[in-house]
N, C-alpha and C positions, 0 to 999 in steps of 0.2 A: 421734412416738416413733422412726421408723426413722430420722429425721435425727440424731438423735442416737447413735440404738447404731451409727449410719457413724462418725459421727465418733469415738464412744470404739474403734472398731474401728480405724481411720484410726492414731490416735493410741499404739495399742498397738504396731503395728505398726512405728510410727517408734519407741519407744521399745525393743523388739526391734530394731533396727536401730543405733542408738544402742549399745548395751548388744555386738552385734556386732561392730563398731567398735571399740569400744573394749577389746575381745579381742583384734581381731588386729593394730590397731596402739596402741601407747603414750601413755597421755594424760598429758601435764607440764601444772603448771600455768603454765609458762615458754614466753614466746614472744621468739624473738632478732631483732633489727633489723639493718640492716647500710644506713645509710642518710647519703649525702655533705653535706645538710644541715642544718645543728643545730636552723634552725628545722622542719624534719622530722624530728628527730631528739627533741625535744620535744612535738614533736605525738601524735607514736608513743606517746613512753614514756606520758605522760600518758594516752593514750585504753587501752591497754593496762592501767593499774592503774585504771583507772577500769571496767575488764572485769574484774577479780581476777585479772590474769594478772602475775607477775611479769617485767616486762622485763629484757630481755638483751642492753644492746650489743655487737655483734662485730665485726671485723673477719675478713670471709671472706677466707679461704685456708687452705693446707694444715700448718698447723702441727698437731698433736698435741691441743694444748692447746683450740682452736676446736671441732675433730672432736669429741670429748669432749662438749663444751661443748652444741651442736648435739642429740648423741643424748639429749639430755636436754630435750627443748623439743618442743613439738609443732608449731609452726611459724616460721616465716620469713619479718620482712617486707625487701623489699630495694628499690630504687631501679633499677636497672641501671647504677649507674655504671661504669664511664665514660660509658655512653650511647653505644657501637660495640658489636659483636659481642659483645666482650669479655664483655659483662655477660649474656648470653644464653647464650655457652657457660657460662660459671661455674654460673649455673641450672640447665643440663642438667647438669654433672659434681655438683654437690651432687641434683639430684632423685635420680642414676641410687645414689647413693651413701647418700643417706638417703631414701629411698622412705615413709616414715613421715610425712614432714614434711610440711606443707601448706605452702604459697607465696602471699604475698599483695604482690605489687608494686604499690608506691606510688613513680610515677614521677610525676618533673616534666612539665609541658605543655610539650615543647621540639619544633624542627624535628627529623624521621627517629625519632619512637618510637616509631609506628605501627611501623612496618615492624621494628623490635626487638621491637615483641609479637606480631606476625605470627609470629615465628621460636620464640614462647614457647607461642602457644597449642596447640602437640603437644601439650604436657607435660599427663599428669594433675596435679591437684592443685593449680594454679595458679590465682589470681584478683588483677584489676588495678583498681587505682583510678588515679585521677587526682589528683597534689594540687591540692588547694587553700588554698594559703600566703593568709594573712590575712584567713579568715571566721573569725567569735567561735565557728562550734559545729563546728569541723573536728573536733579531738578527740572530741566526741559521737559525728558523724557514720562516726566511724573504727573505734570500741569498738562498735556497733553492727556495721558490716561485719565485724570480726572475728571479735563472737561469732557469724557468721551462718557464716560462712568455717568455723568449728568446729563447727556444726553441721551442715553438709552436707559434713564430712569423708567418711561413708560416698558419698556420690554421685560426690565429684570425683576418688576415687583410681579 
């Protein structure tokens, strides 16, 4: 009996936290990609509506229109293209700028990306996967991480 009123206590608890959360930052049911792949770019949108989340391609930068676009989304998945600095700082000027947003990079296996997620893992709020181009259950395995990513919203900010 006591393992279970832990658990319904356990449980309440996440969902008071949950519920927290979602107070103090904004929940969309929109998540934006910004990714140099189209076969990532497909993988994405797919595993995303397959999570009820409606996808959002963009292209990051500072126009008006994107900024907008963005505060309306509760998170971000991005690649770091170009795969230099470049795509590292842009991270940091979008986290410092939309503080709300969760970050989920889905980079290519290329030579020097470690060390561009080395430069990423300051950041609250960020989680990286690895693609994997042409396994049949990538998208599963993607809509899965995301909603997980969105559930432990409260933890990674």
């Amino acid at each position: 009996m006591r393992s279970i009123n832990a658990s319904h206590a356990r449980a309440g608890r996440a969902d008071a936290a949950a519920q927290h959360w979602r107070g103090a930052f904004p929940v969309h049911d929109r998540i934006a990609y910004c990714l140099s792949s189209r076969e990532s770019q497909r993988t994405i949108d797919s595993a995303l509506r397959m999570a009820g989340f409606g996808p959002l391609p963009v292209e990051v930068g500072e126009s008006v229109t994107i900024l907008h676009e963005l505060a309306r989304c509760s998170g971000l998945v991005h690649d770091l293209y170009p795969w230099d600095i470049t795509g590292p700082l842009q991270l940091e000027r979008l986290r410092h700028r939309f503080p709300h947003l969760l970050y989920f990079l889905y980079i290519p296996p290329r030579p020097g990306i470690a060390d561009l997620l080395a430069l990423c893992t300051r950041l609250n709020g960020v989680r990286a996967e690895l693609q994997q181009p042409g396994t049949s259950r990538e998208s599963e395995r993607l809509r899965a991480l995301l909603i997980s990513m969105l559930d432990d919203g409260p933890r990674v900010r």
